[in-house]
MOPAC internal coordinates of N, CA, C and O (Angstrom, degrees):
PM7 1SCF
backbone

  N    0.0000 0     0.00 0     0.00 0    0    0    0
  C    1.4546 1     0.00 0     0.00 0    1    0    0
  C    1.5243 1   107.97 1     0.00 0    2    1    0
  O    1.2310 1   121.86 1   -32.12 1    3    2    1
  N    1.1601 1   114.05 1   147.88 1    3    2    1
  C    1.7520 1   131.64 1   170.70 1    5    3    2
  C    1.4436 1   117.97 1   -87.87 1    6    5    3
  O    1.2310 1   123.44 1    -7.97 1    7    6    5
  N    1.4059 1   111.00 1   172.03 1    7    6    5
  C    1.6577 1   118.08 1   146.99 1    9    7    6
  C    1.3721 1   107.43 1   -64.45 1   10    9    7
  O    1.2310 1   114.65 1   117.41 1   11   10    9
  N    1.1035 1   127.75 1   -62.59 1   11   10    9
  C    1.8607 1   150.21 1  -159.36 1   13   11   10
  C    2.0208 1    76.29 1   -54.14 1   14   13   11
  O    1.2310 1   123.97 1   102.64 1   15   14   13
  N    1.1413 1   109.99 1   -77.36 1   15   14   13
  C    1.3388 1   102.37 1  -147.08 1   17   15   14
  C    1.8746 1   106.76 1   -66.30 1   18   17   15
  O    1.2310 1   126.36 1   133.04 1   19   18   17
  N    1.5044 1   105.38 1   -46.96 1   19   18   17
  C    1.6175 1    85.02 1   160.95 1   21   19   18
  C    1.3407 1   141.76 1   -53.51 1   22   21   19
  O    1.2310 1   113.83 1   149.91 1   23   22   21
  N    1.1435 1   129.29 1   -30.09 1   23   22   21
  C    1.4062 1   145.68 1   159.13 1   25   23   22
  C    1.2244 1    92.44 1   -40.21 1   26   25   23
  O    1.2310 1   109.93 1   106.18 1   27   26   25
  N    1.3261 1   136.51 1   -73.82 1   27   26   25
  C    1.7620 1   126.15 1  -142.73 1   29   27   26
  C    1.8270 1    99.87 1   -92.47 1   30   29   27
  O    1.2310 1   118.49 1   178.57 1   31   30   29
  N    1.2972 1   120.48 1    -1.43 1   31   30   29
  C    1.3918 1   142.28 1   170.01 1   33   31   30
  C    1.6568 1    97.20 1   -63.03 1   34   33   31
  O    1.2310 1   124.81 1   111.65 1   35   34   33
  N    1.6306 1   108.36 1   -68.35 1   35   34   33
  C    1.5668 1   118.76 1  -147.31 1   37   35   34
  C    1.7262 1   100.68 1  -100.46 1   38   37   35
  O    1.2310 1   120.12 1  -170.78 1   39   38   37
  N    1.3018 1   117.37 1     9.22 1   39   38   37
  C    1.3419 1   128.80 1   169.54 1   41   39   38
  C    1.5199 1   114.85 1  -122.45 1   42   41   39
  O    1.2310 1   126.99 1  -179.82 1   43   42   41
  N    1.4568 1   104.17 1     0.18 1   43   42   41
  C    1.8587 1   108.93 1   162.11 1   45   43   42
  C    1.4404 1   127.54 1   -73.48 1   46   45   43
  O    1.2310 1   118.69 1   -95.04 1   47   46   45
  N    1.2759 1   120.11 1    84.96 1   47   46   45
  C    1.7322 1   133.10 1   164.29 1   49   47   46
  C    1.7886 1    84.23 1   118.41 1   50   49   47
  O    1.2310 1   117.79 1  -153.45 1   51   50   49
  N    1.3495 1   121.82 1    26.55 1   51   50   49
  C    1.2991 1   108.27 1   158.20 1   53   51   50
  C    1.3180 1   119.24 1   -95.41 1   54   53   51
  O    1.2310 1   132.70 1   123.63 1   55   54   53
  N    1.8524 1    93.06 1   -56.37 1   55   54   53
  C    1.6212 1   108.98 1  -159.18 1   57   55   54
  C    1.9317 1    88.24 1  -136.68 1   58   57   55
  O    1.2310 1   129.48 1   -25.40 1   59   58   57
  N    1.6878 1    99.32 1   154.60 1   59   58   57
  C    1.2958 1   107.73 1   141.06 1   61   59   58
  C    1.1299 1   122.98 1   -66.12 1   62   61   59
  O    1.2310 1   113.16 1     3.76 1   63   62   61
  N    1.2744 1   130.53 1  -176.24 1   63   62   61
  C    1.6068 1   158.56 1   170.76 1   65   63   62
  C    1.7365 1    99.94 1   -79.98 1   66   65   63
  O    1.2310 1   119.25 1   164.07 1   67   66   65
  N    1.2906 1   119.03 1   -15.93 1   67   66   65
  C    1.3383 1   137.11 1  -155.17 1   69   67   66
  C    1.3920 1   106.42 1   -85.49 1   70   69   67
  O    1.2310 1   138.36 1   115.10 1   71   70   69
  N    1.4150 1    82.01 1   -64.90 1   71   70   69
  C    1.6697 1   119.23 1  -175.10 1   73   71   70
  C    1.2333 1    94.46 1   -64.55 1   74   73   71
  O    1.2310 1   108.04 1   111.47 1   75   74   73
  N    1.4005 1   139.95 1   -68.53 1   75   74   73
  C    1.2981 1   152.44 1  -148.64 1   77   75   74
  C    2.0313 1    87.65 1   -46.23 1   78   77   75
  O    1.2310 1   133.20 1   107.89 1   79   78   77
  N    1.6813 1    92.10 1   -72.11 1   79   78   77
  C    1.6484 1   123.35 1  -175.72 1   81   79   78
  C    1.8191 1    99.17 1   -29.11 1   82   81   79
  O    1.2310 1   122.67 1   129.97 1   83   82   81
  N    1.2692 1   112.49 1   -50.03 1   83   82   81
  C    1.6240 1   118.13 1  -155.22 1   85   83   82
  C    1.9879 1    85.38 1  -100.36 1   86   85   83
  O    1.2310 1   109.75 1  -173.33 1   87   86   85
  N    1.1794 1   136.83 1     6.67 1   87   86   85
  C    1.4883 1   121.18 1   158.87 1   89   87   86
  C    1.3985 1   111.60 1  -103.08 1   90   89   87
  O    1.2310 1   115.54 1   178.75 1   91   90   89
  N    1.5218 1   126.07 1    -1.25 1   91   90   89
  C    1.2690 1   120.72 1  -154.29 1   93   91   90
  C    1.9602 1    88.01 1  -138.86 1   94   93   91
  O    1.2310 1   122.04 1  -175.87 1   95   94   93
  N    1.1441 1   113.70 1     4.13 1   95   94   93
  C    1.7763 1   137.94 1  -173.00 1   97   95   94
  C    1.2989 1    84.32 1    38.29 1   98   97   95
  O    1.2310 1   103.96 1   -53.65 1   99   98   97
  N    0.8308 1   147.16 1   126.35 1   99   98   97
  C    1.5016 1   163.81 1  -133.42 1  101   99   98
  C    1.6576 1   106.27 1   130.87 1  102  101   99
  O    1.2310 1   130.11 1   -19.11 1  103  102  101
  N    1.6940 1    98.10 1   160.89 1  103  102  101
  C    1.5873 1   110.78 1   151.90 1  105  103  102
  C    1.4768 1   136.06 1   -66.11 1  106  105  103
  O    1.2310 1   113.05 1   -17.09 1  107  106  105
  N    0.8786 1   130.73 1   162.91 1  107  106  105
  C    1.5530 1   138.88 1   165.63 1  109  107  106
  C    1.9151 1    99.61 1   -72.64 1  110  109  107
  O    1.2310 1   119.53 1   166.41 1  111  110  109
  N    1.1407 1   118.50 1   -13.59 1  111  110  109
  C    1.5956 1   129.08 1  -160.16 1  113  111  110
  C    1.4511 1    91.70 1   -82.58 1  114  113  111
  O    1.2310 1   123.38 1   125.37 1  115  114  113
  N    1.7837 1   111.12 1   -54.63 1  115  114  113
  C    1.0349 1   146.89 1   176.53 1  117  115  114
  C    1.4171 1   117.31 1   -20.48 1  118  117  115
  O    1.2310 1   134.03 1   109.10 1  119  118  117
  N    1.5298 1    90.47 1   -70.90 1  119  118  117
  C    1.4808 1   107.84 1  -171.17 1  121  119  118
  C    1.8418 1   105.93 1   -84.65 1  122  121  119
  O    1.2310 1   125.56 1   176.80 1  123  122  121
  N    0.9940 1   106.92 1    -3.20 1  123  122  121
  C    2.0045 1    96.93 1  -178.94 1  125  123  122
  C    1.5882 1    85.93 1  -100.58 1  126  125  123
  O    1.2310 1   110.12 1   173.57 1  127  126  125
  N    1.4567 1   136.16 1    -6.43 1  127  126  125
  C    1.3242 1   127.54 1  -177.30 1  129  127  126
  C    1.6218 1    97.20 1   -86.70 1  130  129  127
  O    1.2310 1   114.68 1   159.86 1  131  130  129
  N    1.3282 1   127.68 1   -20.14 1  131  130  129
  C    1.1118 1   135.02 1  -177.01 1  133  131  130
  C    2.1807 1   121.93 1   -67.32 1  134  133  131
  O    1.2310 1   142.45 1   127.81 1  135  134  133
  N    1.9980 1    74.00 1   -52.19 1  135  134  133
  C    1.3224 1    98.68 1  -164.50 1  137  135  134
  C    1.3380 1    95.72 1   -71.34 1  138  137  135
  O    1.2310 1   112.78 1   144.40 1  139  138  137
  N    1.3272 1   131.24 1   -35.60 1  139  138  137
  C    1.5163 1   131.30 1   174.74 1  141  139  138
  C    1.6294 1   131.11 1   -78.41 1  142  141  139
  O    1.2310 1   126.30 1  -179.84 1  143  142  141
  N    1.3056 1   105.50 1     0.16 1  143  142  141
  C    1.6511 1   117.74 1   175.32 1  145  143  142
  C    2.1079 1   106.99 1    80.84 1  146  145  143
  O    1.2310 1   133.54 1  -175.25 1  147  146  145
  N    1.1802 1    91.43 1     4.75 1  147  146  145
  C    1.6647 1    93.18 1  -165.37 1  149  147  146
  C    2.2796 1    90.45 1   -70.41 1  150  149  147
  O    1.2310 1   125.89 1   146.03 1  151  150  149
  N    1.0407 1   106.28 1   -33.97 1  151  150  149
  C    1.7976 1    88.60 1  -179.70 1  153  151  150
  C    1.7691 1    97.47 1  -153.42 1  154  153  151
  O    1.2310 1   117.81 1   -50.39 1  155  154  153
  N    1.2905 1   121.78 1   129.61 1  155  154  153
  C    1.5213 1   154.03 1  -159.65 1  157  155  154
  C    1.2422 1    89.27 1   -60.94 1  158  157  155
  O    1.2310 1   118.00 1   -28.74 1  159  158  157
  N    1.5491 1   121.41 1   151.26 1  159  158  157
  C    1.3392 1   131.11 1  -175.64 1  161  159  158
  C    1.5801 1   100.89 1  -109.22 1  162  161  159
  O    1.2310 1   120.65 1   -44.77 1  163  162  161
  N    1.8458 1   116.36 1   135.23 1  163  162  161
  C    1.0566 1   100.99 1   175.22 1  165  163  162
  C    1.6696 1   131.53 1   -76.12 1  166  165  163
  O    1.2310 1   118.11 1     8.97 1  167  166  165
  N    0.9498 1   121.20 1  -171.03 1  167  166  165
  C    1.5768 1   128.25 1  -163.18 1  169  167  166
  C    1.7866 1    91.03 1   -72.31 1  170  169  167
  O    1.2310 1   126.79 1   128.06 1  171  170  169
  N    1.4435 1   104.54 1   -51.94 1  171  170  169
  C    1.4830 1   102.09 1  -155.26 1  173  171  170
  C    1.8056 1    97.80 1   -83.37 1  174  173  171
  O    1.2310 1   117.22 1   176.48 1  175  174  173
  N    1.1161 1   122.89 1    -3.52 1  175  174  173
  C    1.6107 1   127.86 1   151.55 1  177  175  174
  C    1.6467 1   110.64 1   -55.37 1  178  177  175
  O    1.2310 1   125.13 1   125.41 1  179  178  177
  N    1.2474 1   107.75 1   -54.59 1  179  178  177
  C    1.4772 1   119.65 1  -161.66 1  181  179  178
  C    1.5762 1   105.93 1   -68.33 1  182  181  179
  O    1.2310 1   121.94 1   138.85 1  183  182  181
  N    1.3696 1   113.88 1   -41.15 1  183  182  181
  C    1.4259 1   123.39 1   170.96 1  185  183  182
  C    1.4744 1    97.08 1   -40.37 1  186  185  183
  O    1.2310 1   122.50 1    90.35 1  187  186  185
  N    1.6254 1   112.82 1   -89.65 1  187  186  185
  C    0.9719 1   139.26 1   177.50 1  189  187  186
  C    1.6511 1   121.41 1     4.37 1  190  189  187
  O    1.2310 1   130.95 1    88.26 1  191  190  189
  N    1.6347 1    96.48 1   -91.74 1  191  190  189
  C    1.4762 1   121.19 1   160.34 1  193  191  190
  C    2.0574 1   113.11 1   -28.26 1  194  193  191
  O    1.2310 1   128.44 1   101.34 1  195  194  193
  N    1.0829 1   101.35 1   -78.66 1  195  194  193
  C    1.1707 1   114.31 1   175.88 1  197  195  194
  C    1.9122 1   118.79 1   -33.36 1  198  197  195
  O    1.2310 1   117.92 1   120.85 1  199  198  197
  N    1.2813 1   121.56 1   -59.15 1  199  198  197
  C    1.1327 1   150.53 1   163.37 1  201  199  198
  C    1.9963 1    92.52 1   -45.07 1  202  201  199
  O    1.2310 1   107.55 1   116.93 1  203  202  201
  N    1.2140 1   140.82 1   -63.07 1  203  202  201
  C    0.9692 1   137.67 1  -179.07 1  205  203  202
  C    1.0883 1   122.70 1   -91.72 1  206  205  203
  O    1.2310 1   112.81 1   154.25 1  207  206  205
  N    1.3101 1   131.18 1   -25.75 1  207  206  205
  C    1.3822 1   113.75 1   143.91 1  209  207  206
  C    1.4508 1   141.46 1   -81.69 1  210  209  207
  O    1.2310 1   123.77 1  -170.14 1  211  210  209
  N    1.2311 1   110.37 1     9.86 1  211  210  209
  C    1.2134 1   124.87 1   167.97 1  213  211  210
  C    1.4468 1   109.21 1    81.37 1  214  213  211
  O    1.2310 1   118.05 1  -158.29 1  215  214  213
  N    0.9067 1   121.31 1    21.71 1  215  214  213
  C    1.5393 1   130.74 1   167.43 1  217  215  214
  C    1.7402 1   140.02 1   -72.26 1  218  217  215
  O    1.2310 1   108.37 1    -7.94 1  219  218  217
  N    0.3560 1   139.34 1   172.06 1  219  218  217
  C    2.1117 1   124.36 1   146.76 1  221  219  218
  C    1.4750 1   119.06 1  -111.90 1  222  221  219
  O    1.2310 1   120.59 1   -52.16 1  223  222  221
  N    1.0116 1   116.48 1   127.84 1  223  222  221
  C    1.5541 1   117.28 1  -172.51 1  225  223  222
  C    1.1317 1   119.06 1   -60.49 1  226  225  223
  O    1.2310 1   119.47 1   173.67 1  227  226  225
  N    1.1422 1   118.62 1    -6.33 1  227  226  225
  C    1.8270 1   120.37 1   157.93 1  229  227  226
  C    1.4604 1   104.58 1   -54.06 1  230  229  227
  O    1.2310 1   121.48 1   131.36 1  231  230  229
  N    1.2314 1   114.77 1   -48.64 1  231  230  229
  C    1.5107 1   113.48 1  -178.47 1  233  231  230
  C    1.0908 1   125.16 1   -91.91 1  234  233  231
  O    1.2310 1   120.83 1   168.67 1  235  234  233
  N    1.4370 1   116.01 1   -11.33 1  235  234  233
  C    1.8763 1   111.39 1   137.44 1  237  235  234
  C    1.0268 1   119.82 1   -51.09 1  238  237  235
  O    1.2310 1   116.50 1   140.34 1  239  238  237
  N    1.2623 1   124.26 1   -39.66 1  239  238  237
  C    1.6976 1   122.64 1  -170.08 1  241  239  238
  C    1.3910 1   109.39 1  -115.91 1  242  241  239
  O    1.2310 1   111.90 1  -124.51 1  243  242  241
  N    1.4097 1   132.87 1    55.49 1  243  242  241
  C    0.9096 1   154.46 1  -152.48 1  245  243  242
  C    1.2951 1   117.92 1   -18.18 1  246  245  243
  O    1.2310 1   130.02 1  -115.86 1  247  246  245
  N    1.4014 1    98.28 1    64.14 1  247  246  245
  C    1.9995 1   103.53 1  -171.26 1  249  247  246
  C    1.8092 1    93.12 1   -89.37 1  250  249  247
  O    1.2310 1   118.16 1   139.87 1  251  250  249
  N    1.3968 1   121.11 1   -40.13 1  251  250  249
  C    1.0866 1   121.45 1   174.08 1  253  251  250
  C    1.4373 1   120.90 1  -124.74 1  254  253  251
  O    1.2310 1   120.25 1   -19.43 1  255  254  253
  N    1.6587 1   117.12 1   160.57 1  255  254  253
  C    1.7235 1   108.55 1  -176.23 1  257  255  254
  C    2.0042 1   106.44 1   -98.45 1  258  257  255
  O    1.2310 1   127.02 1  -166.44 1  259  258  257
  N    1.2823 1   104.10 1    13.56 1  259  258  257
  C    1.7052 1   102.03 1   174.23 1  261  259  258
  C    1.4844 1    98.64 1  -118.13 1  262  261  259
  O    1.2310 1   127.21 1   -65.22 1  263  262  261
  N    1.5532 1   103.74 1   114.78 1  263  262  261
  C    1.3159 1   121.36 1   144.08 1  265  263  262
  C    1.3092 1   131.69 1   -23.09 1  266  265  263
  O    1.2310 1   116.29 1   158.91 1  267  266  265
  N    1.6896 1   124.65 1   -21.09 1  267  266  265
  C    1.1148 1   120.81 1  -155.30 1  269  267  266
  C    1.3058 1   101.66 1   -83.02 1  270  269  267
  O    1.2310 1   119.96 1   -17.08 1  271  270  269
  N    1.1482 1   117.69 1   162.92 1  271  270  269
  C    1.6537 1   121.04 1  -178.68 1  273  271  270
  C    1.3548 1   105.44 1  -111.09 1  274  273  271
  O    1.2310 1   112.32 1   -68.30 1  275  274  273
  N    1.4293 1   132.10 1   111.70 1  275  274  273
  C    1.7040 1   146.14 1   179.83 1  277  275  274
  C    1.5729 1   104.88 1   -80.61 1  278  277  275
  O    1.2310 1   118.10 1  -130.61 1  279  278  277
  N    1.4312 1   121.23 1    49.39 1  279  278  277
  C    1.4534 1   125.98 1   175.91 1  281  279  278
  C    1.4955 1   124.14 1  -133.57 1  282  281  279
  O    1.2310 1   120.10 1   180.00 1  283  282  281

């Protein structure tokens, strides 16, 4: 598993690519460059994302496969 591909995993039936683009003020271009591994997401993205999708950034960055957040 990836960043690119978890990202579009833990933002499926949450958010568009849209939405994602307009929480992170970014493009929609932006974020499919993300979801596809074509350019690295920054740290303060990963916060971000994570924090709103309800995730833990371990599992953005595929340190672990449970979503759950230990905080």
């Amino acid at each position: 598993m990836d960043i690119g591909t978890r990202l579009k995993e833990a933002r499926a039936g949450k958010a568009s690519q849209q939405q994602i683009a307009e929480l992170l003020k970014t493009t929609q271009q932006q974020i499919s460059k993300y979801e596809n591994n074509i350019q690295e997401i920054p740290c303060r993205h990963i916060i971000t994302l994570a924090r709103y999708l309800d995730v833990s950034a371990d599992y953005l960055l595929c340190l672990t496969d449970s979503p759950e957040k230990n905080w």
